[in-house]
C-alpha positions in Angstrom: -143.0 -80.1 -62.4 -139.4 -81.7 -62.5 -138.9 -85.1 -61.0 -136.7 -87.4 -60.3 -136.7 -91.3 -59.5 -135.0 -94.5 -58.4 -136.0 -97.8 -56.9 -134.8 -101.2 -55.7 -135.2 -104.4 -54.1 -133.1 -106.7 -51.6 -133.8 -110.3 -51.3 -133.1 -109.6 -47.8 -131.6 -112.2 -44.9 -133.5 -115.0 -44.5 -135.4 -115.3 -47.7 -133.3 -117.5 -50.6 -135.5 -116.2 -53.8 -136.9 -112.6 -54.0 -140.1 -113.1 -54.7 -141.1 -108.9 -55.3 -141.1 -107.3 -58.6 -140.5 -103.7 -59.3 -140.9 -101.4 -62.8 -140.8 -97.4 -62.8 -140.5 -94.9 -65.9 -139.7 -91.8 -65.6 -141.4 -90.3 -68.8 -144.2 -92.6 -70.3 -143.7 -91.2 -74.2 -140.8 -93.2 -74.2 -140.6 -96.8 -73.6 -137.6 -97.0 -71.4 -138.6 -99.5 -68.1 -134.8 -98.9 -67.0 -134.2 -97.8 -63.3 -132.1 -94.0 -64.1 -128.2 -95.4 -62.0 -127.9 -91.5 -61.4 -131.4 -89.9 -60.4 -131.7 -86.5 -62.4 -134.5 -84.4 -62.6 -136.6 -83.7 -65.8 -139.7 -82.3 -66.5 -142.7 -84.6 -66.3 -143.8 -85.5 -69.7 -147.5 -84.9 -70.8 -148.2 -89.0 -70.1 -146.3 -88.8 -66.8 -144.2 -91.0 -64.9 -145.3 -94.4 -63.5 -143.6 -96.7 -60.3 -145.1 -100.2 -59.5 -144.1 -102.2 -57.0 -145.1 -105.9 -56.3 -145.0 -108.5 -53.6 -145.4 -112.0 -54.5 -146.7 -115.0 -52.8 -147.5 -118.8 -52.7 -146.4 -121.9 -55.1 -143.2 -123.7 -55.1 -141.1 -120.0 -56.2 -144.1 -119.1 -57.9 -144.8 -115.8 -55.9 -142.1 -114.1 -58.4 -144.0 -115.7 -61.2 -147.2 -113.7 -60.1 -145.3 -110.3 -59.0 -144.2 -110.6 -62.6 -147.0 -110.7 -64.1 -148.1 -107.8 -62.6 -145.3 -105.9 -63.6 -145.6 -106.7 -66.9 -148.8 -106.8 -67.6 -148.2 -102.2 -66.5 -145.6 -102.2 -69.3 -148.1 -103.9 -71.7 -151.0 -101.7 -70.6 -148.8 -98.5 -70.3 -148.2 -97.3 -74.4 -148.8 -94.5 -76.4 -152.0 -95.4 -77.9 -153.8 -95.9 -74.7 -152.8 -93.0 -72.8 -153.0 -90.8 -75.3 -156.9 -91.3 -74.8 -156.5 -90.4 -71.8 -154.3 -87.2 -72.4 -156.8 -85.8 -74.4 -159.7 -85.6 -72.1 -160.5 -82.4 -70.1 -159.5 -82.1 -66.4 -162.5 -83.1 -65.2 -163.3 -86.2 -66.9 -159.3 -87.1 -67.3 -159.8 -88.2 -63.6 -162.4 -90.6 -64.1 -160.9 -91.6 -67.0 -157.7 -92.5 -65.2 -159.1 -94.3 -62.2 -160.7 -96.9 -64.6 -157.6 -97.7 -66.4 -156.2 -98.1 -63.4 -158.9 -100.5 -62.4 -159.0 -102.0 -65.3 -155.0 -102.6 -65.4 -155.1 -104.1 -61.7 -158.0 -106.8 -63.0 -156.4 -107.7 -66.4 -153.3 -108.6 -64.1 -155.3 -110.9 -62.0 -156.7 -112.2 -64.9 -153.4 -113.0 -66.0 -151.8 -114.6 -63.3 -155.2 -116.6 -62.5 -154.7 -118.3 -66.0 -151.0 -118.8 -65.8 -152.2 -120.3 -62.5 -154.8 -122.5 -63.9 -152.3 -123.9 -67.3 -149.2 -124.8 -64.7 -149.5 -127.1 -61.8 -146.6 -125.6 -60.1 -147.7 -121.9 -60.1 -151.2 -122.7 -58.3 -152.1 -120.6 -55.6 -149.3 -117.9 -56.3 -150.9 -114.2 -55.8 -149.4 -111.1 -55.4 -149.6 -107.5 -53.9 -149.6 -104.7 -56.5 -149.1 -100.5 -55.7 -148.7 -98.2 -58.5 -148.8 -94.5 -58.8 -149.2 -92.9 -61.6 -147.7 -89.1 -61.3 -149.5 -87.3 -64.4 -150.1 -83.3 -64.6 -150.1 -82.1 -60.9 -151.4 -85.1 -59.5 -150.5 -88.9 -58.1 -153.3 -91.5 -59.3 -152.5 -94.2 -56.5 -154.3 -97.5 -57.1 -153.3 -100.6 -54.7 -154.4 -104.4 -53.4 -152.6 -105.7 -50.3 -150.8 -104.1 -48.4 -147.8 -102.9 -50.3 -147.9 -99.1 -49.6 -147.7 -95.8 -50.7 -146.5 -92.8 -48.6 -146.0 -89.2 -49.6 -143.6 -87.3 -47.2 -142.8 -83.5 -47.2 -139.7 -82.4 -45.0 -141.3 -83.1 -41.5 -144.9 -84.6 -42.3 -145.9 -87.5 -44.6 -149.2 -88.8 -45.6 -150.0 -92.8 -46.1 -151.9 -92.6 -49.2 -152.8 -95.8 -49.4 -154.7 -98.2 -46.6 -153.4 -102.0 -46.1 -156.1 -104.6 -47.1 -155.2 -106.9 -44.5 -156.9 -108.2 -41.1 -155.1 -106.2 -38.5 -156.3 -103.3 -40.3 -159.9 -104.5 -40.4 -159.4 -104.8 -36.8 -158.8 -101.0 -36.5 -161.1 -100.0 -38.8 -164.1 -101.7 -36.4 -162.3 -100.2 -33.7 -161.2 -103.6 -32.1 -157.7 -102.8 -31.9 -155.5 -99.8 -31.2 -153.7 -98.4 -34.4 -150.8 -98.2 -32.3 -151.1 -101.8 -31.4 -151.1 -103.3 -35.6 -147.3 -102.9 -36.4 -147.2 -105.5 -33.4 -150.0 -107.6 -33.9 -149.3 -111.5 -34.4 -151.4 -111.4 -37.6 -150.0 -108.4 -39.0 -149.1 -110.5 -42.4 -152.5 -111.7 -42.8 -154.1 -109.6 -46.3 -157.5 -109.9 -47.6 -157.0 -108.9 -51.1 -154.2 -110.0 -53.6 -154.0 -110.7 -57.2 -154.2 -114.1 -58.2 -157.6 -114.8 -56.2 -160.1 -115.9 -58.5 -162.9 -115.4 -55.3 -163.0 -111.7 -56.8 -161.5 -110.3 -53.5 -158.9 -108.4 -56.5 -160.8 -105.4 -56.6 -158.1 -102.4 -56.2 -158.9 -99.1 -54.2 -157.7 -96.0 -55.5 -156.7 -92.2 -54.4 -156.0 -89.3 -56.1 -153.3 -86.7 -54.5 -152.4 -83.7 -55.5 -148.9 -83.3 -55.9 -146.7 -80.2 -53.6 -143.3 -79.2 -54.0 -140.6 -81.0 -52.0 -142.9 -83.9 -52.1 -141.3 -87.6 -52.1 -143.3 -90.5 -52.9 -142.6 -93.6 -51.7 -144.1 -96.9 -52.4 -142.7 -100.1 -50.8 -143.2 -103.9 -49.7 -144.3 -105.1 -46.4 -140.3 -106.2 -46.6 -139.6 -102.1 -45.1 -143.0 -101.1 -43.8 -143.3 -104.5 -42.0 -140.1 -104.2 -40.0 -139.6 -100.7 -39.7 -142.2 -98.0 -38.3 -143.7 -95.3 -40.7 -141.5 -92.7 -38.0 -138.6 -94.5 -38.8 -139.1 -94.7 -42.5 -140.1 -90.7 -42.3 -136.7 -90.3 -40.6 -134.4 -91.7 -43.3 -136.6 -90.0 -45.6 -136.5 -86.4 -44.7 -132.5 -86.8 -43.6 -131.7 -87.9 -47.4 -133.8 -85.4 -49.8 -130.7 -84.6 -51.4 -129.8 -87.9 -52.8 -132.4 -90.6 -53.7 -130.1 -93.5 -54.0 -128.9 -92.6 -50.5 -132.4 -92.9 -49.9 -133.0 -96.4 -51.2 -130.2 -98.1 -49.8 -130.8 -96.2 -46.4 -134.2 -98.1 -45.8 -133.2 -101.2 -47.3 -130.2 -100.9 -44.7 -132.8 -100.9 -41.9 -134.9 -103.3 -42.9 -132.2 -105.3 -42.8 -131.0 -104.1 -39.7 -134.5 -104.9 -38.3 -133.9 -108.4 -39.3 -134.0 -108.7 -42.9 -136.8 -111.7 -42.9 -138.6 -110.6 -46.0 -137.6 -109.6 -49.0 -138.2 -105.5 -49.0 -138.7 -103.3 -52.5 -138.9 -99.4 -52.6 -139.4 -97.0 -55.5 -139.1 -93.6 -54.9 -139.9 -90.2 -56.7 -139.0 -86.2 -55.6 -141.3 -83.7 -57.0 -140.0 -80.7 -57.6 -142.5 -77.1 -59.0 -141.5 -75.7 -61.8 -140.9 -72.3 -60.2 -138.5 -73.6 -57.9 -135.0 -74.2 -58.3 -134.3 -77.2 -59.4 -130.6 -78.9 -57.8 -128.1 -79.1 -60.2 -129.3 -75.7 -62.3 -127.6 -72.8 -62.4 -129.4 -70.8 -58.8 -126.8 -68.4 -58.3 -129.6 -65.5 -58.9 -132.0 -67.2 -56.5 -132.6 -65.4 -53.7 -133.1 -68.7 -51.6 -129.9 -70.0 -52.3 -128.6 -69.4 -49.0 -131.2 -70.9 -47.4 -131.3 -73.9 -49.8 -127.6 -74.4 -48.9 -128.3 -74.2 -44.9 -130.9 -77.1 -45.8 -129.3 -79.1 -47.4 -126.0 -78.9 -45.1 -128.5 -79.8 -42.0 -130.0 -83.0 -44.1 -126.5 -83.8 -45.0 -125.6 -83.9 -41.7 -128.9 -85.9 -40.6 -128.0 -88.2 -43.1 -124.7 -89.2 -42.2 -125.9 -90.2 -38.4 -128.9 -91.9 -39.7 -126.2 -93.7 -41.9 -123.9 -94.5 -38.7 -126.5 -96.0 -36.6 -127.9 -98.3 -39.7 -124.6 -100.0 -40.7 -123.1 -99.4 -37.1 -126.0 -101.7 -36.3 -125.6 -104.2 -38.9 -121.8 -104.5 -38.2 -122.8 -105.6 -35.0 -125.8 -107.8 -35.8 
């Protein structure tokens, strides 16, 4: 598979710190944490690529301490010498093997942030949300706690791969409340697991999800999914599969335009199979080439009105 990658963040309109954290890296042999300022597509290295997003919370400006942390603490856990454990199991127990260090990575962040917690007065009580996938092989190994998401969308479908650890969504799961009724609900900000709790409420879930052509993953901050609907974000997503920054800026541009009171983070990633053609290479032998061109001309043009109406809107607001 060939990817590609990019991500953000926007302290947004209200909000006078940023208080999320973001990391990504495109191809975990090398140690490069940098965000790639033109999105090309390479093959996906044999320890994978890796985004991580972070939304922090509580203390005097502490909740950027915490969403730190997290981040870090990937880029500590994320070398050479402990993936290449990994690597070298079989398909089977590789798995396994990854949805414990994922685990594992989630808990050694809450342990850190607890202890930075406990040694500074100032800090106490900060927690933080924390989403990572890790794209490896053919597959996304989500792990998540809060509700920082992570969506998968495919031309005119998406999947939410992860499931919000909050109250309003405990309230659909018992069947109290309406799904179509949460993105309303006066409670919707109300999590019930974070990173920083020392109850032991920081146990992450996990999903595996195997990866399809055309595939963009998307994980964000309640700052987007909060204020805009997962139709909307699916919208700006499918109209701008030919350019990921577009992308980015495009649903930071309607969060804002939504109001803007959070800070709102995205990292995003397109999958592309190996036996397609990959944008930018030579395809004039493909046979789809016509067809490619027809798509992307129609996204193109998708793109440009979604792009009118969001900073139409904010020229007005």
């Amino acid at each position: 598979m060939h990817i590609q990658l990019t991500a953000g963040t926007n302290v947004g309109l209200v909000r006078k710190n940023n208080e999320d954290n973001f990391v990504v890296n495109i191809n975990l042999e090398f140690d490069d944490w940098t965000v790639p300022e033109t999105p090309e597509y390479i093959e996906l290295g044999k320890y994978g690529a890796l985004l991580v997003v972070a939304d922090g919370m509580g203390g005097l400006n502490a909740g950027e301490v915490a969403s730190q942390i997290a981040v870090n603490t990937m880029q500590q856990l994320f070398t050479e010498e402990n993936l290449r454990k990994i690597v070298l199991n079989d398909n089977n127990s590789k798995d396994k093997s990854i949805s414990r260090f994922l685990a594992n990575a989630v808990k050694t962040a809450n342990a850190n942030i607890i202890k930075t917690s406990n040694e500074d007065g100032s800090a106490q009580g900060m927690g933080t949300t924390i989403v990572i996938a890790w794209l490896i092989d053919d597959k996304a190994h989500v792990a998540w706690c809060g509700d920082s998401r992570c969506y998968v969308f495919n031309e005119s479908s998406y999947t939410r791969i992860s499931k919000d650890h909050s109250y309003v969504q405990e309230l659909v799961d018992s069947g109290e409340l309406n799904p179509e009724y949460a993105f309303d609900h006066p409670y919707s900000n109300i999590i019930t697991r974070c990173l920083g709790d020392d109850s032991g409420k920081a146990s992450p879930d996990y999903r595996c999800y195997k990866l399809k052509h055309n595939d963009i993953i998307l994980l964000c901050t309640d700052g987007l999914s909060g204020l805009c609907r997962d139709d909307e974000i699916m919208d700006i997503v499918t109209g701008s599969y030919d350019n990921l920054n577009i992308c980015k800026e495009s649903l930071i541009n309607a969060a804002l335009a939504a109001g803007g009171h959070d800070n709102v983070t995205v990292a995003l990633c397109h999958i592309i199979d190996n036996n397609a053609c990959v944008p930018g290479e030579d395809d004039s032998n493909n046979s789809d080439t016509s067809q490619l061109n027809d798509t992307l001309a129609y996204r193109n043009r998708r793109r440009n009105s979604l792009l009118s109406f969001i900073f139409g809107k904010n020229k007005h607001e």
